[in-house]
N, C-alpha and C positions, 0 to 999 in steps of 0.2 A: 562635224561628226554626226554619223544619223544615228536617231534616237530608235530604241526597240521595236517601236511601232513599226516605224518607214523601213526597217530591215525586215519587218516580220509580211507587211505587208508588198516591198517588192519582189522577196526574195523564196518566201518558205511559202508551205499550204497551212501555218498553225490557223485555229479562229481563233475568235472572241476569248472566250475562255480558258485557252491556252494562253496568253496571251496574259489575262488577267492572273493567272498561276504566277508566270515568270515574271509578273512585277511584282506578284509579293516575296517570292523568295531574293529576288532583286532587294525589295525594303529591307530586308532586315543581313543582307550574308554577309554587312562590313564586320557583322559580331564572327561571319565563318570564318573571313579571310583574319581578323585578328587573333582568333581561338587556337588557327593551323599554322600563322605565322609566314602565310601563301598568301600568291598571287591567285586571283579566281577569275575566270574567263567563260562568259555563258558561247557557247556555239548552237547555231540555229541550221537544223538540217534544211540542206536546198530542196527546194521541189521538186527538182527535176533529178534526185539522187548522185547529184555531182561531188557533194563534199560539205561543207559547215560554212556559213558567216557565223563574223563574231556581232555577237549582239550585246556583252557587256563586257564591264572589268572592273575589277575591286582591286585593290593595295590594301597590303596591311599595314595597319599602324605600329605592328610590334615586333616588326621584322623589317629585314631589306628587302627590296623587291625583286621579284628576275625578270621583270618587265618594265623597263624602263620609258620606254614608245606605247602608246596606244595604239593599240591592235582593232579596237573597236569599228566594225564594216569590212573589213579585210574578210577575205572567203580562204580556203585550204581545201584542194581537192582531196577526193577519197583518194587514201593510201596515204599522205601526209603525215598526218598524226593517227598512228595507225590505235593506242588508246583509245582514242575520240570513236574513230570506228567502230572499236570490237565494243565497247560500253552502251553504242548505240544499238548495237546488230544485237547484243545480247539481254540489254537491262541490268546488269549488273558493274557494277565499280568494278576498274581495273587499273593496275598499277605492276611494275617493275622494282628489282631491286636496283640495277646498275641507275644512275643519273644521267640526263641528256647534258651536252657540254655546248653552251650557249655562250659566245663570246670570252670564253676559256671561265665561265662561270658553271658551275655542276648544280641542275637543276634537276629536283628530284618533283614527276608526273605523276599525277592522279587523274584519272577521267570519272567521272561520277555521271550517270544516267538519271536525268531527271522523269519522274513519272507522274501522268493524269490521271485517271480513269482507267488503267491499265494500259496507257500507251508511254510510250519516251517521245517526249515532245523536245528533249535538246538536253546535250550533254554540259554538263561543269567540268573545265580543267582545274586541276589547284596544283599550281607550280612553287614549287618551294627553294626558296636563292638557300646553297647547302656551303658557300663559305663562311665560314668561323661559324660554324655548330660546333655544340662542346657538350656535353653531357646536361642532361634538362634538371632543372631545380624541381623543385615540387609544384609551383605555381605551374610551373611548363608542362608538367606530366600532366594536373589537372587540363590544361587549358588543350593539349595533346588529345586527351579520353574525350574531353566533351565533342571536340571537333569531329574526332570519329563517329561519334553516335550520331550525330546532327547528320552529316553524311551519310550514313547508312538508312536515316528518316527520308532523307532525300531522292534516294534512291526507291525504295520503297511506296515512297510519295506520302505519308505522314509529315513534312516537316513543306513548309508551315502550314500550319492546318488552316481549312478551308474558310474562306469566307474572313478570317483574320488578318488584319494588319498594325503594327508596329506603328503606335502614334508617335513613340520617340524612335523611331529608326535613322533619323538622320541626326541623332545627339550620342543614343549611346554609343561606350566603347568597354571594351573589355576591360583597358587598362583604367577605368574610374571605379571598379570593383568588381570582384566575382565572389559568386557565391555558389559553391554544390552541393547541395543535399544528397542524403542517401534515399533507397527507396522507401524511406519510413519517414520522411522530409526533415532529419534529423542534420542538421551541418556537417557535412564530412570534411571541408576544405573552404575559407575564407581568409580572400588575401588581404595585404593590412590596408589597400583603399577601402576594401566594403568594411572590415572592421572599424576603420576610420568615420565613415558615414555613417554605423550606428553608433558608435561611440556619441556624435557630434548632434544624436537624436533622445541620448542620456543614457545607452547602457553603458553598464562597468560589468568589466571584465569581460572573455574571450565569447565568441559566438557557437565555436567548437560543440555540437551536441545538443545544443538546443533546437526545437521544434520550430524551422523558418516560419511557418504562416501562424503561429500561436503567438512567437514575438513582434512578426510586424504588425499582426491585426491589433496587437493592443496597444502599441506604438500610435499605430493610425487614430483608433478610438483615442485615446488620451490628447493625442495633438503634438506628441512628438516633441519633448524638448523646447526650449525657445523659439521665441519670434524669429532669431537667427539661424535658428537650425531648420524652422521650415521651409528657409531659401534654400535650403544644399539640394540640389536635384541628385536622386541615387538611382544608378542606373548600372548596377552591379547586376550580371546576371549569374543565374544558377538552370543548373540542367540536371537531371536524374533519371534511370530509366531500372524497370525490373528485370532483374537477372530471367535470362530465358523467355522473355516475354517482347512484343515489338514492342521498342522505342516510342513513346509518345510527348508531345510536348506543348504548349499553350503559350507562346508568348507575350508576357502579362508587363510589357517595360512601367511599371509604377513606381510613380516616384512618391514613396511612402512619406515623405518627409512634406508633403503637398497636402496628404492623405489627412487633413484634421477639422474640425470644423468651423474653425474660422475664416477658412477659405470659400470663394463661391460655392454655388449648388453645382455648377458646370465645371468647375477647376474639379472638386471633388469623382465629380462622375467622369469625366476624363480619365480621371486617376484610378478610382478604382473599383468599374465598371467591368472590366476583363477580368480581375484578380482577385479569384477567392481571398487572398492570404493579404488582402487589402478590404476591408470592408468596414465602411461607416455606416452601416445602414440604407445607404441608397442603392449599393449592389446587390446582385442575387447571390443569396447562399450557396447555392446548386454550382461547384463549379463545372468550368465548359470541357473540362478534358479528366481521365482517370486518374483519382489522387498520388498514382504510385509512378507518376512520370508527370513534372510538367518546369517550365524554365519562368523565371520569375526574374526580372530586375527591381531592385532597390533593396 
């Protein structure tokens, strides 16, 4: 199977820095494709304006797939996936109501436009397997909303923000906890994994309402519970954005439960070096993104 590179450079005109975009949003999307409950497929426009290679693919872990084959190098001429096209031609997401029918499987298309610099360097599908959907719990509607928002960063080219990469991107998962704040970073929704992982860091009682980076950062400073509970790696994520305002977000995957100081100078600064809402002292105050949107795990 060829790697993004060897498709980027046989096939497309992306550079360098294109290039380097699409591997971080690559790092971190198995949190999209688990959020949306889709399959997620990066397509790489051809140089020569022929159509799309595929240059990646994500599975979710919290759903069935509708892509059972790897699709990864395969090309699809213009007109094919005509989404892919108009997402590209345009910059903006686009999506149908009716489902594509795939092996007598109803599979419901998104095209998502990914943006540089004010260009689309390559479109995201997220294909969603539509048997046995049944009416979304609550966890699901959260995990629903966030996916959208993440998506529409994506588009926009706010998501993930520049120059940042996901040290635990190839650990976390959605299903070891979520956490959503409101845009006053107040808990709107924690499912009982993340409750579970602070529980196991010593609070009592619900998370509902409380102030996320006022509770972990004292969490962190104290050390968090036992010797035992600073093994738990928490990698619950949380995402918030302001009503009417762009989506913004900082992916800070710390695992607060690491965050104390008996651990190295290096295990510490790992941890919590990107995360305001983690801070022992060796971090900077000043967080890197605006306090009224930003995605946090642990």
């Amino acid at each position: 199977m060829p790697s993004l590179l060897e498709l980027v450079r046989a096939h497309t005109d992306l550079d360098d820095d294109d290039v380097t975009r699409l591997q971080q949003l690559m790092a971190d999307w198995q949190i999209i494709a688990d959020l949306s409950f889709a399959d997620l497929v990066m397509w790489l426009p051809d140089r020569e304006g022929n159509g799309f290679w595929a240059g990646g693919q994500m599975r979710p872990t919290t759903g069935p797939t509708s892509l059972p084959d790897d699709v990864v190098g395969t090309f699809v001429p213009t007109g094919r996936r005509r989404m892919v096209d108009e997402a590209y031609e345009h910059g903006r997401p686009v999506r149908e109501g009716d489902p594509e029918w795939r092996d007598d499987v109803p599979v419901r298309v998104e095209a998502i436009p990914v943006r540089r610099a004010g260009r689309i360097i390559a479109v995201v599908a997220r294909n969603t397997n539509l048997l046995g959907v049944r009416t979304p719990s609550r966890p699901e509607l959260s995990y629903l909303q966030t996916a959208a928002e993440l998506t529409q960063m994506i588009a926009g080219g706010w998501f993930p923000p520049v120059g940042q990469r996901s040290d635990h991107a190839d650990t976390a998962r959605v299903g070891d906890g979520f956490l959503r704040p409101d845009a006053g970073g107040r808990v709107a929704y924690a499912s009982p994994n993340a409750l579970s992982v602070y529980r196991r860091l010593g609070l009592h009682g619900d998370l509902t309402n409380l102030v996320l980076t006022d509770l972990t950062r004292d969490w962190c400073r104290r050390g968090g519970g036992s010797t035992r509970s600073r093994s738990v790696p928490c990698s619950a994520a949380a995402l918030t954005t302001t009503p009417r305002s762009r989506p913004t977000t900082s992916p800070s995957w710390c695992a607060a439960s690491r965050c104390d100081r008996t651990a190295s100078a290096s295990a510490r600064s790992s941890c919590c070096a990107t995360s305001p809402s983690c801070d022992d002292g060796t971090a900077s105050s000043s967080p890197r993104t605006p306090p009224s949107a930003r995605s946090i795990t642990g």
